[in-house]
C-alpha positions as CSV (number, residue, x, y, z in Angstrom):
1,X,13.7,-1.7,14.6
2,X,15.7,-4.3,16.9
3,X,12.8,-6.4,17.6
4,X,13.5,-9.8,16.2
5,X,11.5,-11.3,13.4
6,X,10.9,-14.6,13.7
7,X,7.5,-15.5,15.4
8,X,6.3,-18.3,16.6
9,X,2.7,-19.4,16.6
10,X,1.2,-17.4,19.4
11,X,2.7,-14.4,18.3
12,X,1.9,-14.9,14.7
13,X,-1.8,-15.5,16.2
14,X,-1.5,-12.0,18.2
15,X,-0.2,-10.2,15.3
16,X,-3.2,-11.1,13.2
17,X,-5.3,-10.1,15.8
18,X,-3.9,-6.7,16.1
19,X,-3.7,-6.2,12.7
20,X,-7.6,-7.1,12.0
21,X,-8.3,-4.9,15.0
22,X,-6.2,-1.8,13.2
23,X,-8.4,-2.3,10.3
24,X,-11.9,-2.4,12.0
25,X,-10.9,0.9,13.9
26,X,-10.0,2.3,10.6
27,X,-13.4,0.7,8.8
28,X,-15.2,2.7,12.1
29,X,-13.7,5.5,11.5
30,X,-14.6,6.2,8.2
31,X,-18.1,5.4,8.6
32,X,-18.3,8.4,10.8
33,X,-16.0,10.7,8.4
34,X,-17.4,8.9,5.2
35,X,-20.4,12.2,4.8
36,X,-17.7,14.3,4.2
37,X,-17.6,16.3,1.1
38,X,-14.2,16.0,0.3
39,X,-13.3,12.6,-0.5
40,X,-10.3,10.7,-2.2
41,X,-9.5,10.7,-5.7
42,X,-7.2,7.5,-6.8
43,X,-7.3,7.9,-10.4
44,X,-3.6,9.8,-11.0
45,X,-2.2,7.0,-13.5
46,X,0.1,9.3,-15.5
47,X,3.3,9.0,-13.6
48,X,6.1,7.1,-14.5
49,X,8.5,5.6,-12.4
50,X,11.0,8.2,-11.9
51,X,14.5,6.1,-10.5
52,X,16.0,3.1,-11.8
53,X,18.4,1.9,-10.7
54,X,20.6,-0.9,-12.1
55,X,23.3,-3.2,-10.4
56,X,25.2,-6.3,-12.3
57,X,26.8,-8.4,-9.7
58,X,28.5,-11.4,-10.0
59,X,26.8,-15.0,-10.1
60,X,28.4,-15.8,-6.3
61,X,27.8,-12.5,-4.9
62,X,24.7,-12.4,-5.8
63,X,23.7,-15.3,-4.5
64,X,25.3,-14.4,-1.4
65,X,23.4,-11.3,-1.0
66,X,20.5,-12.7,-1.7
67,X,20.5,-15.9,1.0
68,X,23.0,-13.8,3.6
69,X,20.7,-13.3,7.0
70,X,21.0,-11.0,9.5
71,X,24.6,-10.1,8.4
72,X,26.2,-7.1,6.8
73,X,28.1,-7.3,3.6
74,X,29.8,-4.8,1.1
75,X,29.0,-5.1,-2.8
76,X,31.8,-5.3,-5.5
77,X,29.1,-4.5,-8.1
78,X,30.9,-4.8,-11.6
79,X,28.6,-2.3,-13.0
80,X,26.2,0.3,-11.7
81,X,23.9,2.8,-13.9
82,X,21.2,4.9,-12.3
83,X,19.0,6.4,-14.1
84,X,20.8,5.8,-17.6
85,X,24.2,7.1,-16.0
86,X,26.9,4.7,-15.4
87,X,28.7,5.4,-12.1
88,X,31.7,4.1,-10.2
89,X,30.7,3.2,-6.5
90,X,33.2,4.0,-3.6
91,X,31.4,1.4,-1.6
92,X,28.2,-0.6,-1.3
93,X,27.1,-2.1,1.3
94,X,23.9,-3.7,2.9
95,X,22.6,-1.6,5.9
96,X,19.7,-2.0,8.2
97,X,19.0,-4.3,11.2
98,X,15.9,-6.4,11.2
99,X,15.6,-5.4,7.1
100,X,19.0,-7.8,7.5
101,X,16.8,-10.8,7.6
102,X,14.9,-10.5,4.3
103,X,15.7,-11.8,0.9
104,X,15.9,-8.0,-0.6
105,X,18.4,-6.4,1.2
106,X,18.4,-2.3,2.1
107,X,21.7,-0.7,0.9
108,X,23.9,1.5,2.0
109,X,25.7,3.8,-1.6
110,X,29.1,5.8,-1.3
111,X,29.9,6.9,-5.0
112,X,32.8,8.6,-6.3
113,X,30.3,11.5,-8.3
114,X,27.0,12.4,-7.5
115,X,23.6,10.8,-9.1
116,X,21.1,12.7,-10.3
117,X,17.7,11.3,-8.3
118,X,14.4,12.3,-9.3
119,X,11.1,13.2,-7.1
120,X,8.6,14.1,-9.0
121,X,9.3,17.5,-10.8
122,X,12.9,18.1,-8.5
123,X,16.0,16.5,-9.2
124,X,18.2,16.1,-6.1
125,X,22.2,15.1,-6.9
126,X,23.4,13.0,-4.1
127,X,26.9,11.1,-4.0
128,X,25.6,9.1,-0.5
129,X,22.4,7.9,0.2
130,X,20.4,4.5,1.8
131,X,18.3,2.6,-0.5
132,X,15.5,1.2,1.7
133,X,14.1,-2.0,0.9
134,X,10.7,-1.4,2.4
135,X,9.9,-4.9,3.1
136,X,8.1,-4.3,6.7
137,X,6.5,-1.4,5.2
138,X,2.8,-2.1,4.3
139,X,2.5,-2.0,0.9
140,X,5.2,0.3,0.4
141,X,3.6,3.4,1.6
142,X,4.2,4.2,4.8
143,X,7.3,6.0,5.2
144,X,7.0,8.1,2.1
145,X,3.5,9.4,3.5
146,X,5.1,10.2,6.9
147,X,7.8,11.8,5.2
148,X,5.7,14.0,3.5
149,X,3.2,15.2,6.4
150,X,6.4,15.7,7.9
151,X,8.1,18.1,5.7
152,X,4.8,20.1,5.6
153,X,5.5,20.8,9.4
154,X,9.3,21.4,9.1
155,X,10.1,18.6,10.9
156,X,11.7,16.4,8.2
157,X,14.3,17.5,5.3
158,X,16.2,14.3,3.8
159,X,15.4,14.0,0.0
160,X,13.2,10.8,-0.6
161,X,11.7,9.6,-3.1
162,X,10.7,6.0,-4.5
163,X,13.3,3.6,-6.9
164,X,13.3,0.3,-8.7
165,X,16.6,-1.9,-8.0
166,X,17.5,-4.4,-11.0
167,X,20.0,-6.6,-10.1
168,X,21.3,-8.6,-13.0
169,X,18.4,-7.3,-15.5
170,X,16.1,-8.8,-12.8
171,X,13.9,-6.1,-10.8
172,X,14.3,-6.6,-6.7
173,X,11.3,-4.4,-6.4
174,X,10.6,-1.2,-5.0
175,X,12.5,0.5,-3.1
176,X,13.1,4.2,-1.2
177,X,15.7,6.6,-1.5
178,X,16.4,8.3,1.3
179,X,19.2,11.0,2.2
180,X,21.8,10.1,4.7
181,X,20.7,11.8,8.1
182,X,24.8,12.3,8.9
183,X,25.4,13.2,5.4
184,X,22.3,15.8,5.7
185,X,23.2,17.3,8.5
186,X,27.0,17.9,8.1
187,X,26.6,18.6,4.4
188,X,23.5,20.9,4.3
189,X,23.5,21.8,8.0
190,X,27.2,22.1,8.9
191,X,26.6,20.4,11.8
192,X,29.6,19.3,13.7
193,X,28.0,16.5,15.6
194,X,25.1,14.1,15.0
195,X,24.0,11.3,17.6
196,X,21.9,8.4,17.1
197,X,19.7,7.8,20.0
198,X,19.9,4.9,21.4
199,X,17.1,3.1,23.9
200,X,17.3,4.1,27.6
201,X,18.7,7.1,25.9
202,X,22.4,5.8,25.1
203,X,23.9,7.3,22.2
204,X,23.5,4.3,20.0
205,X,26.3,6.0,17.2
206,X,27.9,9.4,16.6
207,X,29.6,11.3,14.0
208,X,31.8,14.6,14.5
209,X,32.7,17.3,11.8
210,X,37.0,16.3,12.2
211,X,37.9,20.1,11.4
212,X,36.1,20.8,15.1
213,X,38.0,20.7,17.7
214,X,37.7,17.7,20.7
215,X,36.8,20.5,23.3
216,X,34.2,21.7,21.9
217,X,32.9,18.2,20.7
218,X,32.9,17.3,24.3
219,X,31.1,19.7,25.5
220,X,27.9,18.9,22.7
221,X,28.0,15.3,24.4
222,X,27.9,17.1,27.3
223,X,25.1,19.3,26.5
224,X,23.2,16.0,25.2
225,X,24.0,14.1,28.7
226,X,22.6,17.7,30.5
227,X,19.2,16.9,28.9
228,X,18.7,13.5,30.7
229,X,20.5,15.6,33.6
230,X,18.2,18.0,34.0
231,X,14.6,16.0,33.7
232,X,15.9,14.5,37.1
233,X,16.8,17.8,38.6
234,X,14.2,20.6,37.4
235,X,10.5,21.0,36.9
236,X,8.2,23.3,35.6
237,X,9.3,26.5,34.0
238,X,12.8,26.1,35.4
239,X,13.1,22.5,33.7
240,X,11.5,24.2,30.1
241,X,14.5,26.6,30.4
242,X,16.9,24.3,31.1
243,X,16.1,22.2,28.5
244,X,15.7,25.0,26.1
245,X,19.7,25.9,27.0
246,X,20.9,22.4,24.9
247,X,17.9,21.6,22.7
248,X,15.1,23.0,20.5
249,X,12.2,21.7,22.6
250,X,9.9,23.0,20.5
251,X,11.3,21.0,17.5
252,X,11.3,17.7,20.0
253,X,7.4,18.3,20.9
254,X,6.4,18.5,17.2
255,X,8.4,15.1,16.7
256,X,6.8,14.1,19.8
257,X,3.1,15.2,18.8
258,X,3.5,13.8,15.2
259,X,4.6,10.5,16.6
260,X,1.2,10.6,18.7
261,X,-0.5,11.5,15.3
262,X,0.4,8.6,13.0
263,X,0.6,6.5,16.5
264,X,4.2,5.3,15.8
265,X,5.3,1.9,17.1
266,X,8.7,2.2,17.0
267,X,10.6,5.3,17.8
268,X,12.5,5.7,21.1
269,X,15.4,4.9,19.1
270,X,14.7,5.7,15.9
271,X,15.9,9.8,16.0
272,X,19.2,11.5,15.3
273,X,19.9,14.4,17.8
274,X,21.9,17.2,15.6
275,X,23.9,20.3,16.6
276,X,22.5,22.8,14.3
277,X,25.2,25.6,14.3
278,X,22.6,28.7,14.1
279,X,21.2,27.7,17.2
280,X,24.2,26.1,18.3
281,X,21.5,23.2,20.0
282,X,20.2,19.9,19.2
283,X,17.5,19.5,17.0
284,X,16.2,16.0,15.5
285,X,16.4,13.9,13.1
286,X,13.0,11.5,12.7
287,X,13.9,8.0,11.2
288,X,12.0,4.9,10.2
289,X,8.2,5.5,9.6
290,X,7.0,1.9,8.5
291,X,5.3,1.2,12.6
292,X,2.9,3.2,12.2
293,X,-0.8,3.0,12.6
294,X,-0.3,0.9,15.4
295,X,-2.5,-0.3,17.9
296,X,0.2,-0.3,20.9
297,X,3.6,1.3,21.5
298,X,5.9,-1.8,22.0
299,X,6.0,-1.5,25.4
300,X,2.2,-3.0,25.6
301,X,-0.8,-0.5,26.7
302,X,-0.5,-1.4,30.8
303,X,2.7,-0.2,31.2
304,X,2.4,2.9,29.3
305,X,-1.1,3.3,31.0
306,X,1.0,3.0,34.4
307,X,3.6,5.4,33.3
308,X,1.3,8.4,31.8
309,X,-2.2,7.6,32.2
310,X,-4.1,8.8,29.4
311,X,-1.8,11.6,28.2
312,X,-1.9,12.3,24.7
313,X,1.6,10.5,23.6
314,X,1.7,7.2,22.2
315,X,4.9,5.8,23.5
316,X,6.4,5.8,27.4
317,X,10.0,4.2,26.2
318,X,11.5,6.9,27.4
319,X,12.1,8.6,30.2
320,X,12.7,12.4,28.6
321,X,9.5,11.4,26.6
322,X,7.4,10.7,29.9
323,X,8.8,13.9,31.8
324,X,7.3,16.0,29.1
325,X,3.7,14.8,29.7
326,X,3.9,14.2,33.9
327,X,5.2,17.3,33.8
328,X,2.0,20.1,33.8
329,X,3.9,23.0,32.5
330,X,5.9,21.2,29.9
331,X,2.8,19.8,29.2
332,X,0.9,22.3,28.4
333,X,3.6,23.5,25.9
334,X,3.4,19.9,24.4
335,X,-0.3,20.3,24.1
336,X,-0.2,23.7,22.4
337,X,2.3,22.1,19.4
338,X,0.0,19.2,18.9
339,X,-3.1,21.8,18.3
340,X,-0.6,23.7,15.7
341,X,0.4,19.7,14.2
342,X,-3.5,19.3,13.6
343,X,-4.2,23.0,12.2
344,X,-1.3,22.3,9.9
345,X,-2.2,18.8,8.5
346,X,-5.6,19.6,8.1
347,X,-8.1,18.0,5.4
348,X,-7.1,19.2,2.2
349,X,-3.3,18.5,2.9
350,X,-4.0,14.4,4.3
351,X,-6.0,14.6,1.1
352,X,-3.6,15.6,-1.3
353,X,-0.6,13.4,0.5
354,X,-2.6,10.1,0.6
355,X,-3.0,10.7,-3.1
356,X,0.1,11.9,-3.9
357,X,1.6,8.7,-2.4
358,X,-1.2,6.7,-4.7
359,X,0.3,8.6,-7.9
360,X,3.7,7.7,-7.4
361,X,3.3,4.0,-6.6
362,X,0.9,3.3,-9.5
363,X,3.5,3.1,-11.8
364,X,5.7,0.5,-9.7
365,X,2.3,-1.5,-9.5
366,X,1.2,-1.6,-13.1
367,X,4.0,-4.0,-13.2
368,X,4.3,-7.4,-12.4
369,X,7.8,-7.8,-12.3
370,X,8.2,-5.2,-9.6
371,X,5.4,-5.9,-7.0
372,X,6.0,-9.4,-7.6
373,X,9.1,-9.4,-5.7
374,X,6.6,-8.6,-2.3
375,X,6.8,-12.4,-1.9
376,X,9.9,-12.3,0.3
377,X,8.5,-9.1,1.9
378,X,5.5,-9.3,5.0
379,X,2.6,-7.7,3.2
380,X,2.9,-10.7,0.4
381,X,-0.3,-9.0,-1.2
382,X,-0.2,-5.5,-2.8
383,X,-2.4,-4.8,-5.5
384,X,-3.6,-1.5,-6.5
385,X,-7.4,-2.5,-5.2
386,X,-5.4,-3.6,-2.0
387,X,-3.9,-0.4,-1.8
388,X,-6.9,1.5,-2.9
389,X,-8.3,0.3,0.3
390,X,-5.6,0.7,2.7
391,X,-5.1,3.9,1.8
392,X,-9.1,5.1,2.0
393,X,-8.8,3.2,5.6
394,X,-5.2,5.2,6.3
395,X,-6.3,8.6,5.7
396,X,-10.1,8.2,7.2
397,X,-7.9,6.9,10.4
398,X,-5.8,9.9,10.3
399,X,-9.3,11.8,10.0
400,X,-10.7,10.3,12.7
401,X,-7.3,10.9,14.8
402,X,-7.4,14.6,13.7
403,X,-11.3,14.7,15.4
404,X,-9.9,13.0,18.8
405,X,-7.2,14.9,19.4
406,X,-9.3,18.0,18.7
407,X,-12.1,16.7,21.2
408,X,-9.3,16.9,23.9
409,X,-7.6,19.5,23.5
């Protein structure tokens, strides 16, 4: 996010207002779904917290990290164990932008050998990965269930799984692990290029494999500039094709679609466009799931009412997004992946995600120490009857989302 985070009064008043809204439309919503057979079970209390991991620092640096706003630093930790194994860190370094502002900082790891991370039964070894400090996520479970409904459609494939950070014996709460999308992508993907999309569709950041050549590097920026190109030149079948030539459209409507699904606040910029080397075209990256559930896209309901009407996307930020639905072919191709995104998170699967998500944060609940530390964060209140109920009102939403979308289609 690049939205600034201090508020003044009015807009604290507004964001209350939006928020209480969210939740009656959720309340509503499960009234109507409520009669169904197949309800939630929040009872799994037998997992343990899986990731641990453990940073001494000393007494300045600490204190620096700690009170620092809005600025990046690198960490000289003088010890580091995760998950019982002591490693040596190449570099550490806090990450993020807005996160930047809050007391427990995201992190950025570069080790020197790999740590074995857990999620759940799987054990992923990573030597690079973000450590997310979740602190505008509402009570911490946003972005894991996102990530989940999103590797069920193959949209999503960065390990990630939930962590403690101690600093100095002291627990900083919870936190995520999440895969690097660069690492991902040129490790497990041999991708030679990966682009960070800016707003107004500037490449925000890049990466290049060094073993490719510059020609043909060139020529992938070119083939990212042809897509903005092309929406200004083409229509109809002709534009589908021409996109198709640089980019897995498909793979861009499900992003689009699922975006429309959890109604995402915040995304026009959060998405990495990879060359994926069997296809040799871009496919995406989705990034930062903790805007969701949102009442409006951030560029206010009028003017994305006066950009698409009432087209089934959430956001009109930008201008490759806002093609796709003014444009009745493309569409209608659009339309056809969001009926497959519904068939595929149906019921049972919302069901068993929303209470998956329960299962693993029960643990980091159950102690004080840990969800203490939400005092610096925005929700300052999760309990596990707190998140009991936002989860009942998340996945009834999601329910009730499911029947719209269905109704129109």
């Amino acid at each position: 996010m690049k939205h600034g985070f201090k508020m003044n009064k009015t807009s604290k008043c507004v964001l209350l207002i939006l928020i209480f809204s969210n939740a009656i439309g959720f309340i509503a919503q499960s009234q109507d779904l409520s009669t169904n057979n197949d309800q939630l079970n929040l009872s799994d209390t037998t997992r343990s917290i899986g990731n641990v991991i453990d940073m001494e620092l000393s007494k300045s640096e600490y204190n620096v990290m700690q009170n620092i706003n809005g600025k990046k630093m690198q960490i000289k930790s003088k010890s580091l164990v995760i998950n019982g194994d002591t490693l040596v860190p190449e570099k550490v370094e806090t990450r993020g932008q807005t996160t930047l502002q809050f007391k427990r900082k995201s992190l950025s790891f570069n080790l020197s050998s790999k740590a074995s991370l857990k999620n759940n039964q799987a054990t992923e070894k990573l030597k690079e990965f973000d450590l997310l400090n979740l602190s505008m996520d509402k009570y911490y479970m946003r972005n894991r269930l996102a990530f989940k409904m999103m590797e069920k459609i193959d949209l999503f494939g960065l390990f990630n799984t939930y962590s403690e950070l101690r600093l100095n014996g002291n627990s900083n709460g919870i936190f995520m692990i999440v895969e690097k999308p660069d690492e991902w992508a040129m490790q497990k993907k041999n991708s030679p290029l990966i682009i960070r999309r800016g707003y107004n569709h500037k490449i925000d950041k890049f990466k290049i494999d060094k073993k490719q050549d510059k020609k043909t590097i060139n020529l992938y920026f070119d083939s990212f500039t042809k897509i903005y190109k092309s929406i200004n030149k083409y229509k109809g079948e002709e534009l589908y094709n021409k996109l198709s030539e640089v980019m897995d459209v498909e793979n861009y409507f499900k992003w689009l679609a699922f975006n429309y699904f959890v109604k995402n606040g915040d995304y026009s910029d959060e998405v990495f466009f990879y060359i994926d080397p069997e296809i040799n075209k871009f496919r995406i990256i989705p990034w930062d799931y903790d805007d969701i559930f949102s009442i409006i896209p951030h560029e206010g309901k009028e003017a994305k009412k006066k950009q698409v009407g009432d087209k089934l996307i959430f956001s009109s930020e930008d201008i490759l997004d806002v093609k796709i639905v003014s444009d009745p072919f493309l569409y209608n191709k659009y339309l056809g992946t969001l009926k497959k995104l519904i068939q595929d998170i149906d019921q049972k699967v919302l069901k068993q995600f929303v209470e998956e998500t329960y299962a693993e944060l029960y643990p980091f609940y159950s102690r004080e120490e840990i969800i203490g530390m939400a005092k610096y964060d925005v929700y300052k209140d999760p309990n596990l009857e707190n998140l009991k109920t936002e989860m009942v009102s998340v996945y009834y939403g999601l329910l009730g989302t499911r029947k719209i979308i269905s109704d129109n289609l």
